[in-house]
N, C-alpha and C positions, 0 to 999 in steps of 0.2 A: 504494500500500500504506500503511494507516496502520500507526505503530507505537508501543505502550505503553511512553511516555517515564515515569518519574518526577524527581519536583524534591524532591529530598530536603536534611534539616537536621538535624545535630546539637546537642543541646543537655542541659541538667540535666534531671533528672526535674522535676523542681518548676515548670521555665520555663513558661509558656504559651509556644507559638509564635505567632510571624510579630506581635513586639514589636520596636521600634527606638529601642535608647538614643541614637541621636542627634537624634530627637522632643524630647528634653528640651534645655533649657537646661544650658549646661555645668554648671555647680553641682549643680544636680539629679541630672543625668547620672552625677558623678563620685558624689555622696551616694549613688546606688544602686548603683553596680558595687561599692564600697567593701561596701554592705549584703551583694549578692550574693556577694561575696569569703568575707566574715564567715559567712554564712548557708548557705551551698550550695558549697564549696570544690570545686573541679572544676577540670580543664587550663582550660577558656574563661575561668571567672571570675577564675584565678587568674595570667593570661598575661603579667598589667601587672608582675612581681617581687613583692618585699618589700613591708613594708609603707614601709619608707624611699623606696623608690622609687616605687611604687604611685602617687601620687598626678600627679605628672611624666609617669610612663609613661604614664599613661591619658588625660590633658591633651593629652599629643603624639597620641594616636593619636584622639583624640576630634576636635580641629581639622584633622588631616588628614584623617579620614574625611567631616567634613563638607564638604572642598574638594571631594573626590574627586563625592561624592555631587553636589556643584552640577553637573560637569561630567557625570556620567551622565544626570544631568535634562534638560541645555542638549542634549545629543546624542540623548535618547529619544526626545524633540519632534521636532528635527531628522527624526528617521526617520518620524515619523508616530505614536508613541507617544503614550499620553492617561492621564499619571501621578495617582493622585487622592494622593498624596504626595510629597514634596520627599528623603525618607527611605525607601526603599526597602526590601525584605525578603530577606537576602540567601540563595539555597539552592544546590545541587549537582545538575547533569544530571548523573541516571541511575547515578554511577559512586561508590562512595565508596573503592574501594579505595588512596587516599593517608592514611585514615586511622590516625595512629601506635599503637605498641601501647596505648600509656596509654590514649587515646581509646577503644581495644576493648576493654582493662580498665574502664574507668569503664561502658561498655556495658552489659556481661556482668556485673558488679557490681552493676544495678541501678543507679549514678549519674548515668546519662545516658542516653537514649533519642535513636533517628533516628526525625523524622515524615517523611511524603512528601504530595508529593499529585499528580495523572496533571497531564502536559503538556497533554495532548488535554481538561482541561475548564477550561482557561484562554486568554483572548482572546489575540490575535497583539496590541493593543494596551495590555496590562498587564504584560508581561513585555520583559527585554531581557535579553543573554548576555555574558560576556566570556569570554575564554579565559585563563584562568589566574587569578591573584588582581588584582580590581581595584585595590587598595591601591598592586601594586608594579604596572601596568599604566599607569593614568590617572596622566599625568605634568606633562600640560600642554592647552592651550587647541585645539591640534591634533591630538589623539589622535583616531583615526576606529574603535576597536576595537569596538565596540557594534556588535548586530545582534541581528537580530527572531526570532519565532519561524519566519517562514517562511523565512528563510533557511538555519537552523538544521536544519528539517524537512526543504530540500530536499539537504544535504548528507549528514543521513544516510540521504536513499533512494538519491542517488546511488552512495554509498558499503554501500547493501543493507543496512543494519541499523546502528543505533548503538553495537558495537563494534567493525568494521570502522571505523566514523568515526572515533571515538575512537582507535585504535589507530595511524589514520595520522597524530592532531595530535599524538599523545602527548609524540614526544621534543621536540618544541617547546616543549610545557608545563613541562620542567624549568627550578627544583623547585617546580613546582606544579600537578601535573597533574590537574586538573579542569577542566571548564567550569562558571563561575560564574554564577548566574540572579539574576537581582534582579525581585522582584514589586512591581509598583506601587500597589498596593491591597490594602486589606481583605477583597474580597468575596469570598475564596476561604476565611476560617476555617474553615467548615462542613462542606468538603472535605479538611481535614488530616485524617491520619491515622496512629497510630504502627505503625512496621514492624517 
């Protein structure tokens, strides 16, 4: 049975999707989220605090995010993964209901918009999954949490549909229960679409 998966992403009206600030060189990196802060005020762009702290906050999570990303790359390969990026694109199987009210006020507000685009027109070789948030997940050089689209596919047939699937990882995902996608390439732009 196949089944219509989508990979959905929240973000600002204004963003273009499946962009990666940590493509950029730190400096740069911090120069824009600052800009987006300034420009586009929203929960994502504003996550780093103050402006006192802003700059710290996002430094810390900017070097972290890049460690994490080395090691989802080193382990995509590993499985057979064919990354055409070092930087990944991060989105959401299927499910968004973790998101907070703010996130559905800025929604509904017109501030923010969810794009998707179907599982089923993306290669088993550009995509990888984690279960929960990779940030707090990816810890160290032995983490084996990554896994492909076919595995993913095959748990939720076995499990008859992807909310029966979902429903049986749930309480494991607390607090953070989604399955998190990371795309490895560009060449799905064409294919977003807002929902």
């Amino acid at each position: 049975m196949v089944y219509d998966i989508c990979l959905k992403y929240y973000c600002h009206i204004n963003n273009e999707p499946l962009k990666s600030i940590t493509k950029l060189p730190e400096k740069e990196a911090l120069d824009l989220a600052k800009k987006l802060r300034d420009e586009n005020p929203c929960n994502a762009h504003c996550r780093f605090g103050s402006i006192l702290t802003f700059d710290e906050n996002f430094v810390t999570y900017y070097n972290h995010r890049k460690n994490v990303e080395k090691l989802l790359y080193e382990r995509f390969i590993s499985l057979g993964g064919k990354p055409q990026t070092m930087s990944p694109y991060y989105l959401f199987v299927h499910d968004l209901s973790w998101l907070t009210n703010v996130i559905i006020d800025e929604i509904n507000g017109g501030i923010a918009r969810i794009i998707e685009v179907r599982l089923n027109d993306i290669d088993i070789f550009d995509v990888s999954f984690v279960l929960g948030d990779s940030m707090l997940s990816v810890n160290s050089d032995e983490w084996d949490g990554l896994f492909l689209k076919d595995s993913l596919m095959q748990s939720i047939t076995l499990h008859q549909g992807f909310e029966n699937y979902f429903n049986s990882i749930k309480p494991q995902l607390n607090p953070h229960p989604f399955i998190e996608a990371q795309l490895w390439t560009d060449k799905y732009h064409h294919l977003i679409r807002t929902v």
